[in-house]
Every structure is written in C-alpha cells, then in structure tokens.
C-alpha positions in Angstrom: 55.3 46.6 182.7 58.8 47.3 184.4 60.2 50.9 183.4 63.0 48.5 180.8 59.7 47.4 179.0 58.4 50.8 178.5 61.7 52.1 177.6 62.0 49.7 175.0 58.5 50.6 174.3 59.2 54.4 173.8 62.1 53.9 171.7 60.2 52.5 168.6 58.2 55.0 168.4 57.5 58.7 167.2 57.2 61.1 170.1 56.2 64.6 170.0 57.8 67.8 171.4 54.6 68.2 173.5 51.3 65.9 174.5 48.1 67.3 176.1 47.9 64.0 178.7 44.1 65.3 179.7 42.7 67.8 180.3 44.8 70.8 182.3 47.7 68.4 182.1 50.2 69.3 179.4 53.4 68.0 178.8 55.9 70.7 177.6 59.2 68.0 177.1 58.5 64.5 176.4 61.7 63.2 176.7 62.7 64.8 180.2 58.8 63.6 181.0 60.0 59.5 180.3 63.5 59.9 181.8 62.2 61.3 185.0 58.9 59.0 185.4 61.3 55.9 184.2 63.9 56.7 186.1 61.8 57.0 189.4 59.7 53.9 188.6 63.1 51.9 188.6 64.0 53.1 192.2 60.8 53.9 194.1 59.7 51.4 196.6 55.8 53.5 197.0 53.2 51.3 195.3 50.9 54.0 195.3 53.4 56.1 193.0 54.8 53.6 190.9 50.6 53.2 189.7 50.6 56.9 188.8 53.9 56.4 187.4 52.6 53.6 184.9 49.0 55.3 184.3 50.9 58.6 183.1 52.9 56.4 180.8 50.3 54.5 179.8 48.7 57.3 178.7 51.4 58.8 176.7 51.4 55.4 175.0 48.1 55.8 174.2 47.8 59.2 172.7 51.4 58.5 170.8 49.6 55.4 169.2 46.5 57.0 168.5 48.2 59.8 166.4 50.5 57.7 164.6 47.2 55.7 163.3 45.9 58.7 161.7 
C-alpha cells in the first residue's frame, strides 16, 4: 500500500487516543503517530524504512480492526 491508501484506510475507521503496538511499544497520540509515519512514507526514498513504516501501520490496522470486531 502507498501512504494515500492507508490514509484512506485510516479515515473510515475508529481510532483510539492510545494503542499498545506490542509489547514496550506504546503509542501515546494516534493521530500525530499516522501524520508522521504517512507523511515520511510519501517522501522517503530508504526501502528499508519505508518497510518499518508500513509494518507499524499495518499493525495499527490490525489492533484497530480487531477491537472494533468485539
């Protein structure tokens, strides 16, 4: 996914104040968490980053999606 498809993504759904993304990694503002990580997967040119990039996203995805199935 590009960081327009995730954006897109994000937008339709509920996202919390906070996430736990594993363990020892907590996320204490969702929304500045997205802007930054989409904002540097549009510019950066590093492969290597732009995969952590999308696996941190990815993740959020995943716990977001979880919660709103319970």
């Amino acid at each position: 996914m590009n960081a327009d498809e995730y954006q897109a993504i994000l937008e339709q759904v509920n996202l919390p104040g906070e996430v736990k993304l594993w363990p020892g990694v907590y996320i204490t503002d969702v929304e500045q968490f997205i802007q930054s990580h989409l904002t540097e997967l549009r510019f950066s040119k590093n492969q290597r980053q732009i995969d952590l990039l999308k696996m941190r996203l990815d993740r959020l995805l995943e716990l977001v999606r979880d919660h709103q199935k319970d």
